[in-house]
C-alpha positions in Angstrom: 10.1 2.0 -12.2 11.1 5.4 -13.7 9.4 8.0 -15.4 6.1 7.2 -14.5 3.6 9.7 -15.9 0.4 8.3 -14.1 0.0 10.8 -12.0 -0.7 13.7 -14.7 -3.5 11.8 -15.6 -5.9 10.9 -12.7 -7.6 14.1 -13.0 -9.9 15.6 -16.3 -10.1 12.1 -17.6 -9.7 10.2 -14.3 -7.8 7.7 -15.8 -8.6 4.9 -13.0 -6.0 2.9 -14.8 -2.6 5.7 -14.6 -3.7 6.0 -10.5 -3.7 2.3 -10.0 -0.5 2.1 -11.2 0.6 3.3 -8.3 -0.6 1.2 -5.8 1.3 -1.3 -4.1 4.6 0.0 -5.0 5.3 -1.9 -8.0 6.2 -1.1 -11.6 4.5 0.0 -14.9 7.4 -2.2 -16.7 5.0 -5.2 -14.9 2.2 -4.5 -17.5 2.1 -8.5 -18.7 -0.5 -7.6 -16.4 -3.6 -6.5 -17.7 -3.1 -2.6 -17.6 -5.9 -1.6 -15.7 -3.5 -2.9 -12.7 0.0 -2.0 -13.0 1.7 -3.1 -10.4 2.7 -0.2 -8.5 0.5 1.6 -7.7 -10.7 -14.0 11.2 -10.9 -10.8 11.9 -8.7 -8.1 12.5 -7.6 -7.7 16.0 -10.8 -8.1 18.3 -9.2 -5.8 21.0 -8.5 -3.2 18.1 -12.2 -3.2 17.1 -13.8 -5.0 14.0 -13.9 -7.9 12.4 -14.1 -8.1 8.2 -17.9 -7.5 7.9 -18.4 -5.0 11.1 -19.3 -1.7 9.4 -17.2 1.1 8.7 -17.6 5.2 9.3 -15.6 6.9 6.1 -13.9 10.1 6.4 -13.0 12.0 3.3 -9.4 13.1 4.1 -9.9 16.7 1.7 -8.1 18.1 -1.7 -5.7 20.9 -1.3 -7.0 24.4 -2.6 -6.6 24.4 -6.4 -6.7 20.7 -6.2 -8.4 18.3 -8.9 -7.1 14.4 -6.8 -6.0 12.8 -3.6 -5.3 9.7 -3.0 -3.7 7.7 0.5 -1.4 5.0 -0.1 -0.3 4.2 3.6 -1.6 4.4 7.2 0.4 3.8 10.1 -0.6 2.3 13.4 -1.1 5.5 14.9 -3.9 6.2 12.0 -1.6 9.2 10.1 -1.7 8.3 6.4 0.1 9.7 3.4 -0.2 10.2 0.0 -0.5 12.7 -2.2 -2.7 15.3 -4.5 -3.0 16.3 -8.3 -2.4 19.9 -7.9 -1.4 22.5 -10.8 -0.7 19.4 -13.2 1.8 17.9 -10.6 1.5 15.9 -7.4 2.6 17.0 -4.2 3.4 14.5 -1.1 0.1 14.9 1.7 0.4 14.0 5.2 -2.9 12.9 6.7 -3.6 13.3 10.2 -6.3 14.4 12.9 -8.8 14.3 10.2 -6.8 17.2 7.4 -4.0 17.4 5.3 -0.5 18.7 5.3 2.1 19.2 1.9 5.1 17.5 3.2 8.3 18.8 2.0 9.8 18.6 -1.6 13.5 19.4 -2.7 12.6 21.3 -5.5 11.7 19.3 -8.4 8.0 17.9 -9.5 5.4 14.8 -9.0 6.4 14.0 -5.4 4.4 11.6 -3.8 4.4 9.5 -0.3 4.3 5.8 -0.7 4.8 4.8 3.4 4.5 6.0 6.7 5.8 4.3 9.9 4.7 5.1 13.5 7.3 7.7 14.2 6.3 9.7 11.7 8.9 9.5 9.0 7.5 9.6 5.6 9.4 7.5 2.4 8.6 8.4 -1.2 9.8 9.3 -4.4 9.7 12.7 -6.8 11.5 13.9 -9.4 14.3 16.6 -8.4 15.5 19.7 -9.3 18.1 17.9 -11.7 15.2 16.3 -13.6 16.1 12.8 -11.7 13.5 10.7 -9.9 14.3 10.0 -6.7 13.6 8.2 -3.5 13.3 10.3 -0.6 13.3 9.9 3.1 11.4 12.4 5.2 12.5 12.6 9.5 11.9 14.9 11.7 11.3 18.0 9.2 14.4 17.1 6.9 14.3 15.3 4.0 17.1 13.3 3.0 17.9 12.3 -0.9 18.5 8.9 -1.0 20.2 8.8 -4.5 20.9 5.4 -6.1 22.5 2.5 -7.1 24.1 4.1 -10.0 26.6 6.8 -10.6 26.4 9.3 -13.1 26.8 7.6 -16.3 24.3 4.5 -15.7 20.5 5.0 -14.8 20.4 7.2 -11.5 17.0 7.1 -10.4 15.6 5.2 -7.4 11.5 5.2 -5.8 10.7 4.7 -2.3 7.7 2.3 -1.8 8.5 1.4 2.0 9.5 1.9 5.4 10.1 0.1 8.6 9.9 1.5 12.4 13.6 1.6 12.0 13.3 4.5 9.1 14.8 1.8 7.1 13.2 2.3 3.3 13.1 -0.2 0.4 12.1 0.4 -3.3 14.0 0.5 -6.3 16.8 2.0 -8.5 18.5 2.4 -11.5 22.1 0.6 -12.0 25.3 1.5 -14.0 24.0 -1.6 -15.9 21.2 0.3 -16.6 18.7 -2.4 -15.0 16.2 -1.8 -12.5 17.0 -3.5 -8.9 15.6 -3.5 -6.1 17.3 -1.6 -3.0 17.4 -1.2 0.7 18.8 1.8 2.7 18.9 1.5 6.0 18.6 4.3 8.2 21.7 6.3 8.5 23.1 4.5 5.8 24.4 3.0 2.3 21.5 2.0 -0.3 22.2 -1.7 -0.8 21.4 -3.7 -4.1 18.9 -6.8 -3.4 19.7 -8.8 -6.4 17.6 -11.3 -8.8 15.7 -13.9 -8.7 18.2 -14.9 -11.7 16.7 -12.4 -14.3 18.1 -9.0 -15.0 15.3 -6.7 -12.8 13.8 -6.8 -9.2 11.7 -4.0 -7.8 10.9 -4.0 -3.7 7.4 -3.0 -2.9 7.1 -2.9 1.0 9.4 -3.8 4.3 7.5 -5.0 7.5 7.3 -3.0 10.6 9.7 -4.8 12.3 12.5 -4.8 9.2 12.5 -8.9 8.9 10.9 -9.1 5.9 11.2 -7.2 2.4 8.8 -8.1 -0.9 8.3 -7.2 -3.9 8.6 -8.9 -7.3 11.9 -9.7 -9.5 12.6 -11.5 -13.2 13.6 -15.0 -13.5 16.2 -16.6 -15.0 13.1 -17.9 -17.4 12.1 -14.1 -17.6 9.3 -14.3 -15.6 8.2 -12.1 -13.3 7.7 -13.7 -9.6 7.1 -12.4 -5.9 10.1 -12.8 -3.7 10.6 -12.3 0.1 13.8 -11.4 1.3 15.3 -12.3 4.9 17.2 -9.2 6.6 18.1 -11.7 9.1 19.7 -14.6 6.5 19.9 -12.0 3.7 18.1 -15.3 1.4 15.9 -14.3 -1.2 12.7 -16.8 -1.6 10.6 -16.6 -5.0 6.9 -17.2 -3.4 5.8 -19.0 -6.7 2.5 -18.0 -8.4 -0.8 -19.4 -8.2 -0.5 -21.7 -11.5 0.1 -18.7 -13.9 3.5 -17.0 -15.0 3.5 -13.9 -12.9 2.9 -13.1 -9.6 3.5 -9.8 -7.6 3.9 -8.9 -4.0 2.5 -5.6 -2.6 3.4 -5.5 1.2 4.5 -7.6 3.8 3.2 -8.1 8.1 5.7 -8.9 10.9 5.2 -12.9 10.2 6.4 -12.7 7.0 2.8 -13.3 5.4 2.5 -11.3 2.0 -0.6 -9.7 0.0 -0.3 -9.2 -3.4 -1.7 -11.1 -6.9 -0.7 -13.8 -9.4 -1.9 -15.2 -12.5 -3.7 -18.6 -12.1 -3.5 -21.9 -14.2 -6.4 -21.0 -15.7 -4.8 -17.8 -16.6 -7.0 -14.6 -17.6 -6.9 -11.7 -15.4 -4.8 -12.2 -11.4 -6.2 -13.2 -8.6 -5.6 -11.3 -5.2 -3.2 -14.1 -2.8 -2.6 -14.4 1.2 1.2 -15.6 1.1 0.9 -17.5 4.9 4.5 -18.2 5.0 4.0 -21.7 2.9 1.3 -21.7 0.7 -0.3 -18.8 -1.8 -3.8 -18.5 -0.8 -6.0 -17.3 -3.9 -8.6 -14.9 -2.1 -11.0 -15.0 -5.3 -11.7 -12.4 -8.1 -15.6 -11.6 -7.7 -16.4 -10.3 -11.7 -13.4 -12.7 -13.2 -11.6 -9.6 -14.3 -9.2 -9.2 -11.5 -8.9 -8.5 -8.2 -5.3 -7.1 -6.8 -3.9 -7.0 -2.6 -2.5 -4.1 -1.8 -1.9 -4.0 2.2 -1.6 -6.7 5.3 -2.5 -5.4 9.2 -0.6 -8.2 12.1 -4.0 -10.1 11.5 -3.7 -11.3 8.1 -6.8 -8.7 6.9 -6.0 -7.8 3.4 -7.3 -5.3 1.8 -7.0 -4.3 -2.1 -9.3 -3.8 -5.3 -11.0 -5.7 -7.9 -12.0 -4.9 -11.4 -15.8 -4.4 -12.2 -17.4 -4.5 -15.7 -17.3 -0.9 -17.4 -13.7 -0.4 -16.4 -13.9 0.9 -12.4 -13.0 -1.0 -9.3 -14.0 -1.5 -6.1 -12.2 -1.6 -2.5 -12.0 -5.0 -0.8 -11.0 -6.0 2.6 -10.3 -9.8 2.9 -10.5 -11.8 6.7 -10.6 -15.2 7.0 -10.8 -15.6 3.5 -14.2 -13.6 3.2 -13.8 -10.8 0.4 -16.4 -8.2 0.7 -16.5 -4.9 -1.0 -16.1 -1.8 1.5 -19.0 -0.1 0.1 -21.3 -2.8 1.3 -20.0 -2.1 5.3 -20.2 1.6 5.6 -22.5 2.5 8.3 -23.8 5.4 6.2 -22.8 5.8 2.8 -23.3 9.5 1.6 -22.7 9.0 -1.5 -19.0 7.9 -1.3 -17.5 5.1 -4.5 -15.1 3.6 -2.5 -12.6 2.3 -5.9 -9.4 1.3 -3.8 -8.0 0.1 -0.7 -4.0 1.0 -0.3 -3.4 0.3 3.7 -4.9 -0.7 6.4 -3.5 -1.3 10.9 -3.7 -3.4 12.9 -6.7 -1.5 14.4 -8.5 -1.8 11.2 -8.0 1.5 10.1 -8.0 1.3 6.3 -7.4 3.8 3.8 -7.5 4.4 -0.1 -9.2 6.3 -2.5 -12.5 6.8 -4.2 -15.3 9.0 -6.0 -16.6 11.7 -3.0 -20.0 12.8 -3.1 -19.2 15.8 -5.3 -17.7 13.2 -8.0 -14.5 14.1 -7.4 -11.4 11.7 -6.7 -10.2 11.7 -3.2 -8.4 9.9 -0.2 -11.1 8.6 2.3 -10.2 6.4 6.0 -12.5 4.2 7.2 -12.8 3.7 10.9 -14.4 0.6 12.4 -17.7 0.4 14.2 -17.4 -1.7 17.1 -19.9 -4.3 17.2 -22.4 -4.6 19.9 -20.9 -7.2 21.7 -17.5 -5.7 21.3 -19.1 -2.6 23.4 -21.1 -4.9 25.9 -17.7 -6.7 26.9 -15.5 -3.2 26.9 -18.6 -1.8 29.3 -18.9 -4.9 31.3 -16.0 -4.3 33.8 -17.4 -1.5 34.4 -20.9 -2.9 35.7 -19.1 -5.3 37.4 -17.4 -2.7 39.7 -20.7 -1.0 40.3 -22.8 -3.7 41.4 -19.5 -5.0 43.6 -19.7 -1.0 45.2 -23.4 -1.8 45.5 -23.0 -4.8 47.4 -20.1 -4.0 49.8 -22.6 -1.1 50.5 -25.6 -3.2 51.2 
């Protein structure tokens, strides 16, 4: 997953393809995959506040000064999202919260950007240094931390940051002195740690869950095949989830129960299909135009959200509940004149964000905030009545 140069591209020609690449956390060295895709790039919780087709209030999240591109990659539970911006022909790491942006710190170097955010705050990513290596970073409490690689000097010493647990334990992947690509996991405070195969000679980790059970991602097989794996922290057992019928399959990100978003080709092969992984079966959540359709995030209630391929060459942001896709831009409340292209995370409150065409045609990260429906507001106000007319009667 080194040297990526999608990044350079997303503005001027607003290559839709370079930024997808990024999403998900998975690799351009993936592209069996139709290009356009790259790899890396019921209801959510009632008592959060919307289910899949309740209608959504979008927020554009801004573009730094001098600017062309933003995009968010990852929300946390507390709603901050990262990501980053096209600025002066190089991307620099954003932190979104409150409603603005922040740069987050960079050692030196170029084309940082923040793949993952967990609820304390710390921030994981990757950038290239001031030696002209990319690297994975971890950000924590205003220091960030180098995390190096799996390979000294003399192999391939490069390493990306796609995920992050509560822990500040990150996942993603590095170079080796074999000069493979495997997939790694540093836990906080200590040691990056080499994953392994699925039998072939390259694995690349995509997300952790919250609770640091559960790693995905994707990994050759012995066949040379690329297939999405989960990997126990608990057993330390690497699973390969299979495909749905085709010879590829990819995994994006991961909940607490070990269910998995991502996309696999299908028997019928042709461009992937978007999957629910429920912890025995691959779900294929449907590809609206038949020209692909790609999960990128998982909230604690199985919503999935992602982005499917739409004739001309765009996309458009999905969020999947209950096996109900429906494009984002159909459930905004009020849609002044926001594209919504991509969906990269989304909470357990239902908070989702991505990135998409703003009103002024320009690429940028958007959140979209629930509405509460109706009878959501009629229950949350009923207690309420209830204690007035008991006043009332103890009164009477």
């Amino acid at each position: 997953m080194a040297n990526r140069n999608w990044l350079t591209t997303v503005s001027g020609s607003r290559n839709r393809t370079e930024l997808s690449r990024q999403i998900g956390g998975l690799s351009t060295r993936a592209l069996s995959l139709p290009t356009v895709v790259a790899a890396i790039v019921g209801g959510i919780l009632v008592s959060g506040a919307a289910q899949a087709n309740s209608e959504y209030q979008v927020q554009g999240l801004g573009i730094p000064s001098g600017g062309t591109a933003s995009a968010a990659l990852a929300i946390n539970g507390t709603g901050d999202a990262v990501g980053y911006a096209m600025v002066g022909g190089s991307s620099e790491g954003l932190l979104f919260s409150g409603g603005s942006y922040s740069i987050t710190l960079s050692p030196g170097g170029t084309n940082w950007v923040n793949t993952a955010i967990n609820d304390s705050g710390q921030i994981a990513g990757y950038g290239t240094d001031s030696s002209g290596n990319n690297t994975a970073f971890l950000v924590s409490g205003g220091n960030i931390s180098n995390l190096g690689s799996l390979s000294g000097p003399l192999g391939n010493p490069v390493s990306q940051g796609f995920g992050i647990d509560s822990a500040g334990d990150v996942v993603g992947n590095s170079g080796t002195n074999a000069g493979t690509t495997h997939a790694f996991l540093n836990p906080a405070g200590g040691t990056m740690a080499d994953l392994g195969t699925l039998g072939g000679s390259s694995s690349y980790a995509a997300g952790i869950s919250a609770n640091g059970q559960y790693i995905v991602g994707y990994s050759s097989t012995s066949q040379g095949q690329n297939h999405a794996f989960i990997y126990s922290t608990v057993s330390s057992a690497t699973s390969d989830l299979g495909t749905l019928g085709g010879s590829a399959s990819y995994a994006a990100a991961v909940n607490n129960s070990g269910h998995v978003a991502g996309y696999s080709l299908t028997l019928s092969g042709g461009d992937p299909h978007a999957f629910l992984y429920n912890g025995t079966t691959m779900e294929d959540l449907g590809d609206p135009n038949n020209l692909g359709s790609y999960a990128t995030a998982i909230n604690g209630s199985d919503a999935v959200v992602g982005y499917y391929a739409v004739a001309g060459g765009g996309t458009l942001a999905f969020v999947d509940s209950g096996g109900t896709m429906s494009a984002l831009n159909s459930l905004l409340a009020a849609n002044p004149g926001w594209n919504l292209e991509a969906a990269t995370g989304i909470n357990d409150s239902g908070d989702i964000v991505g990135y998409g065409t703003n009103p002024n045609g320009q690429t940028e990260a958007f959140e979209l905030t629930p509405i509460p429906e109706p009878a959501t507001l009629a229950l949350l106000a009923a207690p309420g009545a209830l204690m007035l007319l008991a006043r009332r009667r103890r009164r009477a």
